[in-house]
C-alpha positions as CSV (number, residue, x, y, z in Angstrom):
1,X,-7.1,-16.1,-11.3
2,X,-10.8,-15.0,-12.7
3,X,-11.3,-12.2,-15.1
4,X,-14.2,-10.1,-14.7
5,X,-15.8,-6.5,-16.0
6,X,-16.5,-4.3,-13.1
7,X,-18.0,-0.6,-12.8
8,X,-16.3,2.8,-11.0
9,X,-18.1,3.8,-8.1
10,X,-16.2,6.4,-6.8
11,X,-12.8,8.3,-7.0
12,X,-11.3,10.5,-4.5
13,X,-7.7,12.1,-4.2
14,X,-5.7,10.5,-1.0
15,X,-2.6,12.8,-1.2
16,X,-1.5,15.3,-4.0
17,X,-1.0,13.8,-7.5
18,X,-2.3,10.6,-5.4
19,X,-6.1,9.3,-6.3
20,X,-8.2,6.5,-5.4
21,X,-10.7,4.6,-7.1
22,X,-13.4,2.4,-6.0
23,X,-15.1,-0.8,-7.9
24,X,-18.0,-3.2,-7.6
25,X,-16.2,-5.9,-5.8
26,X,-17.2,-9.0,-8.7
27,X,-19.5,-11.7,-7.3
28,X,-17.1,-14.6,-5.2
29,X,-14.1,-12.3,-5.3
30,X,-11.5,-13.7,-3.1
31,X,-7.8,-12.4,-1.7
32,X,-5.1,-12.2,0.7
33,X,-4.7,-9.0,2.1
34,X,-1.5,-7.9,0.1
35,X,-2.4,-9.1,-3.8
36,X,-3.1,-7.3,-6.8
37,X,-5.0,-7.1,-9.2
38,X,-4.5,-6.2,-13.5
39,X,-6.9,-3.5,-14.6
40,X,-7.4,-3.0,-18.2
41,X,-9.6,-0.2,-19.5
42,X,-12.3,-1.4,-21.7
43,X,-12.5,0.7,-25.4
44,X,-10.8,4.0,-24.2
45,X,-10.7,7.2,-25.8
46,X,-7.1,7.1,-26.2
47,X,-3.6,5.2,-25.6
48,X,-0.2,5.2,-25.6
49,X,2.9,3.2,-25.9
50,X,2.5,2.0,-22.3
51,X,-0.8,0.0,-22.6
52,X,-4.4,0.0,-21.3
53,X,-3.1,-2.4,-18.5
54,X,-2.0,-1.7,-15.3
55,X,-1.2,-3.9,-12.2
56,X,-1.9,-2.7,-8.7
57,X,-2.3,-3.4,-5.4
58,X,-5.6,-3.8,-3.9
59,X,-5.8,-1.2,-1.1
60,X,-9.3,-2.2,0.1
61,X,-9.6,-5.6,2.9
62,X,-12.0,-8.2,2.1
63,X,-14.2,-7.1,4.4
64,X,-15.1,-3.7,2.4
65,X,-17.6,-4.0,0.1
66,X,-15.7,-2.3,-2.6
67,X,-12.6,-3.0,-4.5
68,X,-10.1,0.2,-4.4
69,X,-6.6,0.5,-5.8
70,X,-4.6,3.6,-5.3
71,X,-1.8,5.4,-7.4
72,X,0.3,8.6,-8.3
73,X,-1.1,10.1,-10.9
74,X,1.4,10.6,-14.0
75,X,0.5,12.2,-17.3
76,X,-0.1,8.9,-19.3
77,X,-3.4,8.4,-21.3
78,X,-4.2,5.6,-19.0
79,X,-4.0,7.7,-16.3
80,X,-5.9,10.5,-18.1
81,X,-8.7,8.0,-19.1
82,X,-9.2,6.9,-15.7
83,X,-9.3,10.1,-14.1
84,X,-11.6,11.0,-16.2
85,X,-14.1,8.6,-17.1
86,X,-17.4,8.6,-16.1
87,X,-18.5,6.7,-12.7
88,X,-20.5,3.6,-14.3
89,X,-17.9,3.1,-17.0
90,X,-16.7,-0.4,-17.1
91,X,-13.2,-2.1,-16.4
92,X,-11.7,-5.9,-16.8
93,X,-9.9,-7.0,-13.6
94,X,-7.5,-9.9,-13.9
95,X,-6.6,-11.5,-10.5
96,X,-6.2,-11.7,-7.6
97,X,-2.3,-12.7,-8.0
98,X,0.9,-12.3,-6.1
99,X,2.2,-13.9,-2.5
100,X,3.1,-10.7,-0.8
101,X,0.8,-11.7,2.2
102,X,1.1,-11.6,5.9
103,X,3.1,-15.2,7.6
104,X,0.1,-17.7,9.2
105,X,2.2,-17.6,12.7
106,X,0.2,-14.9,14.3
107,X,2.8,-15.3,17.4
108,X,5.7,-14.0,15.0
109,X,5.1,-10.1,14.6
110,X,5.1,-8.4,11.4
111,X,7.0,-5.1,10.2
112,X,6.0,-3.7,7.5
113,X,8.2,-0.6,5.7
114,X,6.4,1.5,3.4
115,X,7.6,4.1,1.4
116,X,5.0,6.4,-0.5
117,X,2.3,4.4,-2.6
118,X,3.9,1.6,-1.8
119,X,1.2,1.6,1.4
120,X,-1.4,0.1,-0.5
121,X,-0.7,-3.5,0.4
122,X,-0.1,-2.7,4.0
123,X,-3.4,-0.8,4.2
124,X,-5.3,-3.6,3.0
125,X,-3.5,-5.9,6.1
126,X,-4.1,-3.1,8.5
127,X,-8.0,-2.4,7.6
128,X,-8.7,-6.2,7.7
129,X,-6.6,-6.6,10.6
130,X,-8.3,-3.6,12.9
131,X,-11.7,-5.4,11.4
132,X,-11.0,-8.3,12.6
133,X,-9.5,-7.2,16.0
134,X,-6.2,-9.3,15.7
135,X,-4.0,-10.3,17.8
136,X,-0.9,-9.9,16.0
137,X,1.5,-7.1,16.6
138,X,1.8,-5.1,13.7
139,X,4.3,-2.4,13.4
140,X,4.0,-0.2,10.3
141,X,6.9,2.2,9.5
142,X,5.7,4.9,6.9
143,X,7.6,7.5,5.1
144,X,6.9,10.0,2.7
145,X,8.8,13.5,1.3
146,X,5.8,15.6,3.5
147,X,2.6,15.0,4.9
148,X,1.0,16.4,1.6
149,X,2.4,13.5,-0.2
150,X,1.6,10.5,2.2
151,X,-1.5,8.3,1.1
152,X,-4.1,7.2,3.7
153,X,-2.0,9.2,6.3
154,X,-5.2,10.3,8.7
155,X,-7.0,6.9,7.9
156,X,-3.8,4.9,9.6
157,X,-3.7,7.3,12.5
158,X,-7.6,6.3,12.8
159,X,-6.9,2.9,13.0
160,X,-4.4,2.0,14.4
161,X,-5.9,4.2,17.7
162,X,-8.3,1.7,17.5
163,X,-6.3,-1.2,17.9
164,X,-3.6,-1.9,20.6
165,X,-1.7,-4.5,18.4
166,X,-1.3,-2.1,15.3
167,X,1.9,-0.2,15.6
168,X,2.1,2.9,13.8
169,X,5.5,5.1,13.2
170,X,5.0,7.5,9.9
171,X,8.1,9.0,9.1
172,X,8.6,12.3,6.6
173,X,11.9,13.0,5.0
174,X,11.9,17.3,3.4
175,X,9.5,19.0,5.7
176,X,11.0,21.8,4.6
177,X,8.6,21.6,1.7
178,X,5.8,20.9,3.8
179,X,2.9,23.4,4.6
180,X,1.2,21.4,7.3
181,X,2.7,21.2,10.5
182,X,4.0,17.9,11.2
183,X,5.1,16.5,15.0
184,X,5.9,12.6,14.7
185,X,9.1,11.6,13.1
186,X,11.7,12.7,10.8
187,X,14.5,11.4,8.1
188,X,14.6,8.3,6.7
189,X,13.6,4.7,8.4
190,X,16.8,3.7,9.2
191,X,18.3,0.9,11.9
192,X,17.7,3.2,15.3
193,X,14.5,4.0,14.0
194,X,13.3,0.2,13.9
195,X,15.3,-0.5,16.8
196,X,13.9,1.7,19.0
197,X,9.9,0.4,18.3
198,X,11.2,-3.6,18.1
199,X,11.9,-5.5,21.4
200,X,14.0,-7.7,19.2
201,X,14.9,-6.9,15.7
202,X,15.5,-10.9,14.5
203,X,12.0,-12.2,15.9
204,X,9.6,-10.7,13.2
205,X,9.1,-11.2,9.4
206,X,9.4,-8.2,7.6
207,X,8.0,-6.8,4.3
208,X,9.2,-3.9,2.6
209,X,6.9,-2.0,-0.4
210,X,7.8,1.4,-1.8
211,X,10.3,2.4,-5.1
212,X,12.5,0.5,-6.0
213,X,15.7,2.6,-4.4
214,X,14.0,2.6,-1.1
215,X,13.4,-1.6,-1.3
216,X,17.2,-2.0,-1.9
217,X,18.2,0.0,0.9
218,X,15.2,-1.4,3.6
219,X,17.1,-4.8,2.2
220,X,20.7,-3.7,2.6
221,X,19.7,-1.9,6.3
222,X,18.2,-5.2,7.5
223,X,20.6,-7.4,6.1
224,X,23.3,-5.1,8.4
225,X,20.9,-5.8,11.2
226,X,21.9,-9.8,11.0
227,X,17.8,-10.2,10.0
228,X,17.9,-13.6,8.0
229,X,17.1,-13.0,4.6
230,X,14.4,-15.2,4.6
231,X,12.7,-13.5,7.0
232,X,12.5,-10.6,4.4
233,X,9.9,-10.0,1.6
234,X,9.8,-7.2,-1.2
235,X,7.5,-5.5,-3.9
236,X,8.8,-2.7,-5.8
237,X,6.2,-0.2,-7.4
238,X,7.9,1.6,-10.2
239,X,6.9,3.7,-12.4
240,X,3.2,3.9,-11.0
């Protein structure tokens, strides 16, 4: 793990309460698809009890030229500062860390359950995995309260058109709520739900991202479908 000081390039908002931000990618910078990175913000204006440091996902492949991480907004001075600082202002990043990365056995699909932010991972394997044109079958199970609240949502549909391997099944769970019309699927990912996309629910390795309520049950529901638990890998994002 290096540390290094990098500068904000860009921000955008990816869903509502939901930003993105973009960084120099530091000079030799090497990850897997699926790590993270610790951001700590470099003399800010203010702070709280939570600290200036914050561990996230990388979001971006390691084809991009940029680093981006992606999170739910909450009403924390870190959040605050980097909302609002200036693009140029400097950061430290810590990393890359973690070993919630895609198996080596291209042969063995993977199925990846996301719930919310928890995409970030998954949308670094899918971008490096469309750029790379790969082979292995990827089925990506997505869900979110509305299509208002679902990160990345048009950028997956983009690319996964683009690649026949990449398997992509969003999911939204209170359209009710919703303003924007919706026609894919509904409720919670749930047994029948994976069932009816896997030809065989024991052959792949499975990785689950999302809160932490929504890991336990992806765990439980897979553990009821006889998948061996070692064929099962988790990250929780609470709190944001």
């Amino acid at each position: 793990m290096s540390t290094s000081i990098v500068r904000l390039r860009r921000r955008e908002e990816v869903a509502e309460r939901t930003m993105a931000f973009h960084f120099d990618k530091p000079s030799g910078f090497q990850f897997k698809e699926g790590q993270s990175v610790d951001l700590t913000l470099v003399d800010p204006p203010e702070t709280d009890a939570e600290g200036n440091i914050r561990t996230f996902s990388i979001a971006s492949a390691s084809l991009d030229e940029q680093l981006m991480v992606a999170t739910r907004m909450r009403d924390t001075a870190f959040k605050r500062v980097l909302a609002a600082m200036p693009i140029g202002s400097a950061l430290q990043v810590d990393g890359p860390m973690g070993s919630f990365t895609l198996h080596r056995n291209i042969a063995k699909p993977a199925v990846l359950l996301a719930g919310g932010i928890g995409i970030t991972p998954f949308l670094s394997m899918i971008r490096q995995a469309a750029g790379d044109m790969r082979s292995q079958q990827l089925y990506l199970f997505y869900s979110n309260t509305r299509p208002e609240d679902a990160p990345f949502l048009d950028e997956l549909q983009t690319l996964v058109a683009a690649n026949p391997a990449l398997h992509f099944i969003p999911t939204m769970t209170e359209m009710a709520r919703s303003f924007r019309p919706w026609h894919g699927a509904t409720g919670f990912i749930d047994k029948k739900m994976v069932l009816g996309q896997l030809p065989d629910i024991q052959g792949p390795i499975y990785y689950v991202a999302g809160p932490p309520a929504m890991v336990v049950a992806m765990k439980g529901m897979l553990s009821g479908a006889a998948v061996d638990e070692d064929d099962i890998r988790t990250e929780e994002f609470a709190g944001y």
